[in-house]
N, CA, C and O atoms as a GROMACS GRO file, in nm:
protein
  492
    1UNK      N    1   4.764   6.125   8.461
    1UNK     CA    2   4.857   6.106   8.570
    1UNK      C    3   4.996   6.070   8.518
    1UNK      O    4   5.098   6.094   8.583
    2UNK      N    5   4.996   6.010   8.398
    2UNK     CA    6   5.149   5.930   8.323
    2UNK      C    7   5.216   6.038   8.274
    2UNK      O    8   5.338   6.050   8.266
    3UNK      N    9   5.113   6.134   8.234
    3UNK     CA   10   5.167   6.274   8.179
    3UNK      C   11   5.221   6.373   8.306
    3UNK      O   12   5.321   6.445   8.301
    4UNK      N   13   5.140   6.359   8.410
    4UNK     CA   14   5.201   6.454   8.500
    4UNK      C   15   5.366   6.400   8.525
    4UNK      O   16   5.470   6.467   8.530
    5UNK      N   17   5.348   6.280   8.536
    5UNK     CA   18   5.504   6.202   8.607
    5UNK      C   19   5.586   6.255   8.504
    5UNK      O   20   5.689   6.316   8.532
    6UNK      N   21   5.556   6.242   8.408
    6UNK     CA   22   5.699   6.247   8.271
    6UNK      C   23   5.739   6.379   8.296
    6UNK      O   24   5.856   6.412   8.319
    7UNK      N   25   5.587   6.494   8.288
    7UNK     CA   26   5.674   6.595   8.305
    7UNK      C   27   5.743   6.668   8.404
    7UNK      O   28   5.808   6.771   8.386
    8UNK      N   29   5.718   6.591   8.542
    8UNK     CA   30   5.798   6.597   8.709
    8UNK      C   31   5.934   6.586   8.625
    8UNK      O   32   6.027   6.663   8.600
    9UNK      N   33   5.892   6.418   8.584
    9UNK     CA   34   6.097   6.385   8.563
    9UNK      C   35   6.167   6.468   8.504
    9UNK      O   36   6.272   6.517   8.546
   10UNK      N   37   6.106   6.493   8.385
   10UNK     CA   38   6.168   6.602   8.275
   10UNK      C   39   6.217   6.691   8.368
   10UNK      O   40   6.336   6.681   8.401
   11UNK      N   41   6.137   6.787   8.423
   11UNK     CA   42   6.194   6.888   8.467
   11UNK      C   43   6.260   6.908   8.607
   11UNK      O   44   6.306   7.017   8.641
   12UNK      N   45   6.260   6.778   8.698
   12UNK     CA   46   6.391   6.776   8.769
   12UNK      C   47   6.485   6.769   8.676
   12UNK      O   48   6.554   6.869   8.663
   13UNK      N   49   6.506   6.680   8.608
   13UNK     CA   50   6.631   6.666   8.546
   13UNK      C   51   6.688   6.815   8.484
   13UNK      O   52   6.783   6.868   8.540
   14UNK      N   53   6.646   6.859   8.403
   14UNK     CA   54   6.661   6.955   8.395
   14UNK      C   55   6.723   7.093   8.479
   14UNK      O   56   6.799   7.182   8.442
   15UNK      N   57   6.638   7.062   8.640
   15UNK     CA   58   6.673   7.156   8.713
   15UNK      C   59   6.818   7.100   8.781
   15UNK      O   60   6.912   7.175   8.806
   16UNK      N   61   6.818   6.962   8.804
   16UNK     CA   62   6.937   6.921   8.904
   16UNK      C   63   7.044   6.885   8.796
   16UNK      O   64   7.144   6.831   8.844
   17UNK      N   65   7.047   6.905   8.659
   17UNK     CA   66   7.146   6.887   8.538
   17UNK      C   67   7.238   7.010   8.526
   17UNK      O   68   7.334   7.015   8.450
   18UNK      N   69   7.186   7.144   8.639
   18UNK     CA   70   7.306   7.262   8.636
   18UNK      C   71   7.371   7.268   8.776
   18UNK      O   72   7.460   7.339   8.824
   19UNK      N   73   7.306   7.184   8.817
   19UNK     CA   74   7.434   7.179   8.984
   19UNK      C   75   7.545   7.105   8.968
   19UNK      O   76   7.619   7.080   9.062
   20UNK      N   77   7.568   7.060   8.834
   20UNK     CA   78   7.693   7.008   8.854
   20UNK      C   79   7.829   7.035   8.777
   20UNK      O   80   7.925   6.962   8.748
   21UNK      N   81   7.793   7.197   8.750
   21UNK     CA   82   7.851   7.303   8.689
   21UNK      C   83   7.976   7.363   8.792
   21UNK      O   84   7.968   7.396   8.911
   22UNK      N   85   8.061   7.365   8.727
   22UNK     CA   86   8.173   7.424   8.833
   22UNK      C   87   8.204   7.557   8.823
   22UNK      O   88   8.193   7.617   8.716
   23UNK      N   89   8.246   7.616   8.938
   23UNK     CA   90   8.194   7.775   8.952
   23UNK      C   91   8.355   7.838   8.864
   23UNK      O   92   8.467   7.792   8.841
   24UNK      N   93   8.270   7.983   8.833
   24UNK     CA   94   8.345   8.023   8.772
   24UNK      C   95   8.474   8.106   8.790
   24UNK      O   96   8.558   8.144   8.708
   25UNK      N   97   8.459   8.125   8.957
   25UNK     CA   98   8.574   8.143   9.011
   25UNK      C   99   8.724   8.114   8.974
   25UNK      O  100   8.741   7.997   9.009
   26UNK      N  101   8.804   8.147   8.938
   26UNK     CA  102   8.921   8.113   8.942
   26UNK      C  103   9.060   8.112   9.029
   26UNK      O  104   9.096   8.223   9.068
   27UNK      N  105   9.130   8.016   9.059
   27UNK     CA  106   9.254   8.048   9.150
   27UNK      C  107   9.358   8.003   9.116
   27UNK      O  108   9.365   7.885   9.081
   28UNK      N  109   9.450   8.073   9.117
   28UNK     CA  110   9.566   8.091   9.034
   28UNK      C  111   9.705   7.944   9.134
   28UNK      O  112   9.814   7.972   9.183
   29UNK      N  113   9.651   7.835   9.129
   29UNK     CA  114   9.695   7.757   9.128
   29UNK      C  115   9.850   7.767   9.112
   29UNK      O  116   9.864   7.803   8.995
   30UNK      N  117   9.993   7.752   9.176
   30UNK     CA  118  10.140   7.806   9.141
   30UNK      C  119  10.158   7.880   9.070
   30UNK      O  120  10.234   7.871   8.974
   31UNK      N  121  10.079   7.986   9.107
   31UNK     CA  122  10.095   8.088   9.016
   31UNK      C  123  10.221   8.174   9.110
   31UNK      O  124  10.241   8.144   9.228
   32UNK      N  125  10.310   8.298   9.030
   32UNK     CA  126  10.391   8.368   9.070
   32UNK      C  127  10.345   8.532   9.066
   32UNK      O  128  10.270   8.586   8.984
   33UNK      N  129  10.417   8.592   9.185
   33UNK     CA  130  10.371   8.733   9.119
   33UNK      C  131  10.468   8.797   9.016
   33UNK      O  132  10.583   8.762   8.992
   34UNK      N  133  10.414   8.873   8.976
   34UNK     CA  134  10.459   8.965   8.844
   34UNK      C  135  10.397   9.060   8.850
   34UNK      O  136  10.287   9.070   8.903
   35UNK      N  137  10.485   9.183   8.770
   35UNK     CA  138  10.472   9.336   8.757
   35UNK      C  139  10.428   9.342   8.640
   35UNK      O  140  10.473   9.258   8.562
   36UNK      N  141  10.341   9.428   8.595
   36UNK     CA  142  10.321   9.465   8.438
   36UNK      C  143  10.417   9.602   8.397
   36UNK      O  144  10.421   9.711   8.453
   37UNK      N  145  10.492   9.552   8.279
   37UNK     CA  146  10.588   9.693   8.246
   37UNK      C  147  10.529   9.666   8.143
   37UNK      O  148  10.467   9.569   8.099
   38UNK      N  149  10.567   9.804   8.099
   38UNK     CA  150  10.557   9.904   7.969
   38UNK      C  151  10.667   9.928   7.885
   38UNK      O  152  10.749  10.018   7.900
   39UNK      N  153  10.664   9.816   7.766
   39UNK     CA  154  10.763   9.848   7.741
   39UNK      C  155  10.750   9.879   7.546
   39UNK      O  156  10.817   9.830   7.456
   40UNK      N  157  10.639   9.972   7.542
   40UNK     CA  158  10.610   9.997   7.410
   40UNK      C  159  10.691  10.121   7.376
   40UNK      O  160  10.625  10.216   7.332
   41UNK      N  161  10.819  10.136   7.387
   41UNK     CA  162  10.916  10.243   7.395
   41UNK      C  163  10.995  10.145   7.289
   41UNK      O  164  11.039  10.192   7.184
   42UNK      N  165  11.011  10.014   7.322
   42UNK     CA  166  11.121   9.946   7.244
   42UNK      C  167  11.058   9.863   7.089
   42UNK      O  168  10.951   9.804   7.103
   43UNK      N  169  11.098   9.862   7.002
   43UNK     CA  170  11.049   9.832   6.911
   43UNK      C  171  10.964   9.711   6.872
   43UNK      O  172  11.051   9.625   6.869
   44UNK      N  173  10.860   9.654   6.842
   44UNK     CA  174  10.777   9.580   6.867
   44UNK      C  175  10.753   9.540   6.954
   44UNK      O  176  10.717   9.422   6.946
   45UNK      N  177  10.756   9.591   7.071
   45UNK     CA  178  10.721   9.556   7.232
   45UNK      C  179  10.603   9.639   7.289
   45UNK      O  180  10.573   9.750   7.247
   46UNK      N  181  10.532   9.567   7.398
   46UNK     CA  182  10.384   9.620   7.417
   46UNK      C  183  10.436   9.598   7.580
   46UNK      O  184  10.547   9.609   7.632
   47UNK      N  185  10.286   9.557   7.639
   47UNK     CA  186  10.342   9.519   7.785
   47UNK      C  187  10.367   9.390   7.847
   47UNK      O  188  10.285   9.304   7.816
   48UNK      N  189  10.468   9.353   7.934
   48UNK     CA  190  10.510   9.241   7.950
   48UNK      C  191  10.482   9.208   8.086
   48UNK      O  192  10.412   9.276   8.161
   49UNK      N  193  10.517   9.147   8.103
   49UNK     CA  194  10.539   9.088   8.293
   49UNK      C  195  10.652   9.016   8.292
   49UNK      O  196  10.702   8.924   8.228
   50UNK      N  197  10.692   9.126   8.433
   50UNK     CA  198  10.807   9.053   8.472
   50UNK      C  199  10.788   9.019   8.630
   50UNK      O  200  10.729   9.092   8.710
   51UNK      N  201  10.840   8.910   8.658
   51UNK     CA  202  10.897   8.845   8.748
   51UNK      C  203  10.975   8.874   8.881
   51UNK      O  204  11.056   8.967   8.874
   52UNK      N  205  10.967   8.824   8.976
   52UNK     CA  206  11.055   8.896   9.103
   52UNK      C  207  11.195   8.887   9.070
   52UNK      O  208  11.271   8.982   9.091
   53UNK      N  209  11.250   8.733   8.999
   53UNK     CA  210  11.366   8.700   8.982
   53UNK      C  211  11.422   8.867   8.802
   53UNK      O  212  11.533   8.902   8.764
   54UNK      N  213  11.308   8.903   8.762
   54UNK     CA  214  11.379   8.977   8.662
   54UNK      C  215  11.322   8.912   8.527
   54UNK      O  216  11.313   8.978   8.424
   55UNK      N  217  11.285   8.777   8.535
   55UNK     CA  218  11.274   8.723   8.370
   55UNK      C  219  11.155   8.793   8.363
   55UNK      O  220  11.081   8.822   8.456
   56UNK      N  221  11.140   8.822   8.219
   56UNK     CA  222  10.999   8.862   8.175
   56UNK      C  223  10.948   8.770   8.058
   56UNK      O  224  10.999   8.712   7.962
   57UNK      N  225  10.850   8.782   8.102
   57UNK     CA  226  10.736   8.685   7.998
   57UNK      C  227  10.647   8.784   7.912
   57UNK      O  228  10.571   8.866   7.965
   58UNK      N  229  10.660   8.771   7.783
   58UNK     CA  230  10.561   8.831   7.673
   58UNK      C  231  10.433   8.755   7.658
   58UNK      O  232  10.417   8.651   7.595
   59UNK      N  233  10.372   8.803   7.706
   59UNK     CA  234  10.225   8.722   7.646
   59UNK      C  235  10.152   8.717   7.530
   59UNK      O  236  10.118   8.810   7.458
   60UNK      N  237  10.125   8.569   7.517
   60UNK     CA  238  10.024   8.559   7.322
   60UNK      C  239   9.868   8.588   7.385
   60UNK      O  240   9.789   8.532   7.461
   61UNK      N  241   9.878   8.736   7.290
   61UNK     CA  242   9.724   8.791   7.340
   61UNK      C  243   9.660   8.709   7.156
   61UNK      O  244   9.706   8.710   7.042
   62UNK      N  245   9.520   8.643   7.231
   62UNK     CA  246   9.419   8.632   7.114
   62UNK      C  247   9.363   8.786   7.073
   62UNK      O  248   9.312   8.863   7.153
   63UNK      N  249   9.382   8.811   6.935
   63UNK     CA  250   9.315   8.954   6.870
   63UNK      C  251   9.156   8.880   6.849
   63UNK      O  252   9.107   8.779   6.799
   64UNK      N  253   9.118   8.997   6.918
   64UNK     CA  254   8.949   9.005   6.862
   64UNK      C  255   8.889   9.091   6.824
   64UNK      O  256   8.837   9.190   6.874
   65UNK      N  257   8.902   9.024   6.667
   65UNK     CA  258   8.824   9.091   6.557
   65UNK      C  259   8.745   9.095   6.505
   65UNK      O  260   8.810   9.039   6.417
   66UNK      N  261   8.663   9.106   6.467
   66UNK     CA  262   8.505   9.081   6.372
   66UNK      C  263   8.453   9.168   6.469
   66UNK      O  264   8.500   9.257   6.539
   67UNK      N  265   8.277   9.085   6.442
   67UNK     CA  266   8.154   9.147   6.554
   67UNK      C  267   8.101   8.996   6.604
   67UNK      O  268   8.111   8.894   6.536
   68UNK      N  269   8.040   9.004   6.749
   68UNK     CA  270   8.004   8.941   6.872
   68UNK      C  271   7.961   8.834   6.765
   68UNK      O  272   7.979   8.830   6.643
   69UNK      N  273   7.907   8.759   6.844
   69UNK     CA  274   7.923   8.727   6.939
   69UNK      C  275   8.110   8.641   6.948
   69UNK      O  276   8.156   8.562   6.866
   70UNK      N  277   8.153   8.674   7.025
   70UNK     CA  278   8.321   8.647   7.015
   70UNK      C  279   8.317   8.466   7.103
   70UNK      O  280   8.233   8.437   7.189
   71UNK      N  281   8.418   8.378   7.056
   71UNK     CA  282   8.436   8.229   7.050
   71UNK      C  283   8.463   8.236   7.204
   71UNK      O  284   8.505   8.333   7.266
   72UNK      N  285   8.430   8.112   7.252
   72UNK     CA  286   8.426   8.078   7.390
   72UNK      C  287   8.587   8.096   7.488
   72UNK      O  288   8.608   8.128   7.605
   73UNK      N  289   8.679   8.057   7.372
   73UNK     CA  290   8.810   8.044   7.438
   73UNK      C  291   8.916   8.199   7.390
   73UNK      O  292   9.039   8.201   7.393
   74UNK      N  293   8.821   8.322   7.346
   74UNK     CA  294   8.859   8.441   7.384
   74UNK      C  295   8.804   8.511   7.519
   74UNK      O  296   8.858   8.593   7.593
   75UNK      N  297   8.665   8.445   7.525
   75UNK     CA  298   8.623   8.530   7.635
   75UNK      C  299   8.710   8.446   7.751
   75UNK      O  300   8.757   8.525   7.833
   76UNK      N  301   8.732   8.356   7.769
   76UNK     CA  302   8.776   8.294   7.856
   76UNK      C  303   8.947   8.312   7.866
   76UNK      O  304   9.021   8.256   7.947
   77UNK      N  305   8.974   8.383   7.788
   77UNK     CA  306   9.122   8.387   7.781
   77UNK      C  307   9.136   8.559   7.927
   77UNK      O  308   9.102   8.678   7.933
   78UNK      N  309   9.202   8.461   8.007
   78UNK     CA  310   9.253   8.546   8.135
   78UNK      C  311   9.281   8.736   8.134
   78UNK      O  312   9.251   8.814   8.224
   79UNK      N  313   9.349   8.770   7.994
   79UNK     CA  314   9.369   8.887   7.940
   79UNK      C  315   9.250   8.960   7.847
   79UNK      O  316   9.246   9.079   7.816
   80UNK      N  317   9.149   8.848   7.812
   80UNK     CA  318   9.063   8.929   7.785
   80UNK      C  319   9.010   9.040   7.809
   80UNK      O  320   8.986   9.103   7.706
   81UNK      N  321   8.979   9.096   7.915
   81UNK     CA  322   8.966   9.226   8.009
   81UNK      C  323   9.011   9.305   8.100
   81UNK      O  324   8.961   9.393   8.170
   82UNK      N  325   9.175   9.232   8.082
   82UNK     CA  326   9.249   9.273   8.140
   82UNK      C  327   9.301   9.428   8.129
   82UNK      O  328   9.330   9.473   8.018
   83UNK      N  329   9.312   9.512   8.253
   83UNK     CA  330   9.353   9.614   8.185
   83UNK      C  331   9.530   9.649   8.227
   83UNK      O  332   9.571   9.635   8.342
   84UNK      N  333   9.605   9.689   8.129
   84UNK     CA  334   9.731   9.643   8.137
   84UNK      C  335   9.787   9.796   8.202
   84UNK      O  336   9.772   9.896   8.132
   85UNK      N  337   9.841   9.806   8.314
   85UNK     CA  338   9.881   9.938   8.361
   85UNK      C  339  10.054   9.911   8.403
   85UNK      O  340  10.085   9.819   8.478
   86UNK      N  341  10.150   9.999   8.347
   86UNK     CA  342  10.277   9.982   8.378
   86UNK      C  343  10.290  10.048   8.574
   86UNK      O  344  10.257  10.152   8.630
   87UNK      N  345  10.368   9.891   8.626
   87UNK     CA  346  10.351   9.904   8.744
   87UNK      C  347  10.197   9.784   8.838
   87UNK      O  348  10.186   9.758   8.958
   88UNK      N  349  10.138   9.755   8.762
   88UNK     CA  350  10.044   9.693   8.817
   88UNK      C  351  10.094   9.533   8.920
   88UNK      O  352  10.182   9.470   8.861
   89UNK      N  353  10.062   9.487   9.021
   89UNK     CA  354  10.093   9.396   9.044
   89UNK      C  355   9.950   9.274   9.032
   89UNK      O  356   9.828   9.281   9.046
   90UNK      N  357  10.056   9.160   8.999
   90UNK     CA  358   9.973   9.041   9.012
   90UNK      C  359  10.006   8.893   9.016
   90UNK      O  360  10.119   8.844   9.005
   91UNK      N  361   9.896   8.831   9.033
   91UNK     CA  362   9.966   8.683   9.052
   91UNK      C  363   9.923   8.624   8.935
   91UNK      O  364   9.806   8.646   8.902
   92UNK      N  365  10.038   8.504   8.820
   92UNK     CA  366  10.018   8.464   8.722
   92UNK      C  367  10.029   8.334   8.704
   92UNK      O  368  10.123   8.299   8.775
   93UNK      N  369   9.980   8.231   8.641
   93UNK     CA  370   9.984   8.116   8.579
   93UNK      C  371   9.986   8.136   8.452
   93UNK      O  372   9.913   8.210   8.387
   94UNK      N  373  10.104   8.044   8.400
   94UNK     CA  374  10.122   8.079   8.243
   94UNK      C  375  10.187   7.912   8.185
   94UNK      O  376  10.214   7.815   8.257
   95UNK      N  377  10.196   7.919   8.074
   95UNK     CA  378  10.260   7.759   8.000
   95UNK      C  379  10.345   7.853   7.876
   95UNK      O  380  10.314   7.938   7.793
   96UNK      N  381  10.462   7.784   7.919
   96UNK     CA  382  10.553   7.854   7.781
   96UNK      C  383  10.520   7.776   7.608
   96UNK      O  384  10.501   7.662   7.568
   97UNK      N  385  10.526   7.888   7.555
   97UNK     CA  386  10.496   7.842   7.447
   97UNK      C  387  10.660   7.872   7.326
   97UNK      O  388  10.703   7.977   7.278
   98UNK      N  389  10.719   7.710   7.313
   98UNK     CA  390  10.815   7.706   7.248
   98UNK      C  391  10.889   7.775   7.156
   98UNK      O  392  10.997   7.832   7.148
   99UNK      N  393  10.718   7.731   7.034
   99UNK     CA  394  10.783   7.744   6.922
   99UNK      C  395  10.718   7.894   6.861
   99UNK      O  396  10.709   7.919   6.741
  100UNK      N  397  10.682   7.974   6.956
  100UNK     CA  398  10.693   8.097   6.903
  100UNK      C  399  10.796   8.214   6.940
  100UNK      O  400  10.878   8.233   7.031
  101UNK      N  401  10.750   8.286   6.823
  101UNK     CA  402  10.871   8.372   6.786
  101UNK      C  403  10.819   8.541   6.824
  101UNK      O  404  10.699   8.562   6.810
  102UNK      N  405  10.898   8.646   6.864
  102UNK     CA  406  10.850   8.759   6.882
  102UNK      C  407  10.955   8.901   6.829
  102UNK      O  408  11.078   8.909   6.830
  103UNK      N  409  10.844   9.009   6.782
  103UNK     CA  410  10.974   9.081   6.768
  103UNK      C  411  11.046   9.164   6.832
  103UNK      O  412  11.149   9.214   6.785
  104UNK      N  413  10.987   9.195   6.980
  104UNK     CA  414  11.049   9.256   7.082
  104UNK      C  415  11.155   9.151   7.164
  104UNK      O  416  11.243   9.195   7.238
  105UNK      N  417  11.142   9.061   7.150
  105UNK     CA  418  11.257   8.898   7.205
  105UNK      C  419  11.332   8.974   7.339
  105UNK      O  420  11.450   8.953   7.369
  106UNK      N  421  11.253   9.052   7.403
  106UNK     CA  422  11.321   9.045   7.599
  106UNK      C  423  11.241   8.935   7.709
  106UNK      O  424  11.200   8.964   7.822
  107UNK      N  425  11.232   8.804   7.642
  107UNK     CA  426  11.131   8.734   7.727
  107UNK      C  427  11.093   8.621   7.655
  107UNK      O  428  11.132   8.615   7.538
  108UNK      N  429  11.012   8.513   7.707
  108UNK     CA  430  10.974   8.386   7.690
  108UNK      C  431  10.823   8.428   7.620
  108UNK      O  432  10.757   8.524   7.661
  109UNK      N  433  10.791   8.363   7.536
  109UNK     CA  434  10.664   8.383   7.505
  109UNK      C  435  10.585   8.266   7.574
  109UNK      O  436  10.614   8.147   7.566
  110UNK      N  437  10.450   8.338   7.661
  110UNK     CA  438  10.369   8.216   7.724
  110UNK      C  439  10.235   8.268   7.698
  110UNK      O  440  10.197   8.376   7.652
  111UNK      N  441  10.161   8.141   7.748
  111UNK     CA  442   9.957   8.166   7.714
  111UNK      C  443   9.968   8.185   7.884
  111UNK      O  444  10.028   8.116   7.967
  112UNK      N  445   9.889   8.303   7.897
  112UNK     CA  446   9.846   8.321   8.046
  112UNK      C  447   9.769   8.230   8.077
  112UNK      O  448   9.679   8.243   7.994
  113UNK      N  449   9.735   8.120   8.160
  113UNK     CA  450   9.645   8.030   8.250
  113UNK      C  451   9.528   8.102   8.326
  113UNK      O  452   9.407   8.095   8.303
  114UNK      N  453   9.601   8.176   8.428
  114UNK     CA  454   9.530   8.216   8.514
  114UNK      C  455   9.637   8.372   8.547
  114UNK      O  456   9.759   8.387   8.542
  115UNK      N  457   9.507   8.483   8.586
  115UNK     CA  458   9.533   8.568   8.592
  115UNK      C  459   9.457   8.665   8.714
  115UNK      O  460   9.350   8.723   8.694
  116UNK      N  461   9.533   8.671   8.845
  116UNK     CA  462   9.456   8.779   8.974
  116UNK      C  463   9.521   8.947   8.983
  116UNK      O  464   9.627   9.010   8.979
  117UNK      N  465   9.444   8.954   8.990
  117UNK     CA  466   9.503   9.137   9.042
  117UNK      C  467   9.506   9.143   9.183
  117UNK      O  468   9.410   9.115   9.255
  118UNK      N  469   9.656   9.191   9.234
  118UNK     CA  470   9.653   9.215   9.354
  118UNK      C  471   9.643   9.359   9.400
  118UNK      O  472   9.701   9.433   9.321
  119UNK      N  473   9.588   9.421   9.501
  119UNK     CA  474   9.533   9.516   9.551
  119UNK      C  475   9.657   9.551   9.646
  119UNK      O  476   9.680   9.488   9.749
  120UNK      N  477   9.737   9.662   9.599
  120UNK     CA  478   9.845   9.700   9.678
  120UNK      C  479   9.775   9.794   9.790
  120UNK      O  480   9.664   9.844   9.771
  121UNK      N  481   9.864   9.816   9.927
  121UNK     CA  482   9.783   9.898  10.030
  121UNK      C  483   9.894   9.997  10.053
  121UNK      O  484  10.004   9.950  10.082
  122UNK      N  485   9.884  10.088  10.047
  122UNK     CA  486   9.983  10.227  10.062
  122UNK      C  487   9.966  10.282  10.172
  122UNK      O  488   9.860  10.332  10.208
  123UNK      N  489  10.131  10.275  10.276
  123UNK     CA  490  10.093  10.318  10.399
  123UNK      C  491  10.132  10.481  10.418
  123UNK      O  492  10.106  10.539  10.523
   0.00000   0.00000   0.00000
């Protein structure tokens, strides 16, 4: 009977130890919209986002290289699967990142936060 109890407890715990997991949903918290341009025409430049006001932001993409299984904070990086189309719209959260340097320099370099695709409707 001492054995049945232990292993009740055990395995509630177990079961009620993943409800308190937060979903994986994301929402782009002050985030702004932005356009994805194309701007791999200009010399070390790929695609950027720009802004309603015009500024554009270059983004620090993590390269992933080797083989799988790939580190927790690439898969989780917002651009991971992103697919980058000149013209795309979306809403962004980003943190500027200072002290880097780029060689296309039309823009702020930032780590994307959070990243939505918005679904344009064509009338």
């Amino acid at each position: 009977m001492k054995t049945l109890f232990i292993s009740f407890l055990f395995c509630s715990t177990l079961i009620l130890s993943g409800c308190d997991e937060e979903p994986l949903h994301m929402t782009c918290d002050q985030s702004q919209l932005a356009t994805v341009r194309d701007l791999t025409g200009l010399d070390g430049c790929g695609y950027v986002f720009e802004l309603a006001d015009g500024t554009r932001l270059e983004p620090m993409r993590l390269f992933y290289c080797g083989t799988p299984p790939l580190s927790k904070e690439m898969t989780e990086d917002p651009l991971y699967d992103f697919e980058f189309l000149d013209g795309k719209k979306v809403k962004i959260a980003y943190e500027e990142i200072p002290d880097a340097a780029s060689i296309c320099m039309v823009g702020k370099i930032v780590k994307i936060t959070c990243l939505e695709e918005i679904s344009v409707v064509h009338e």
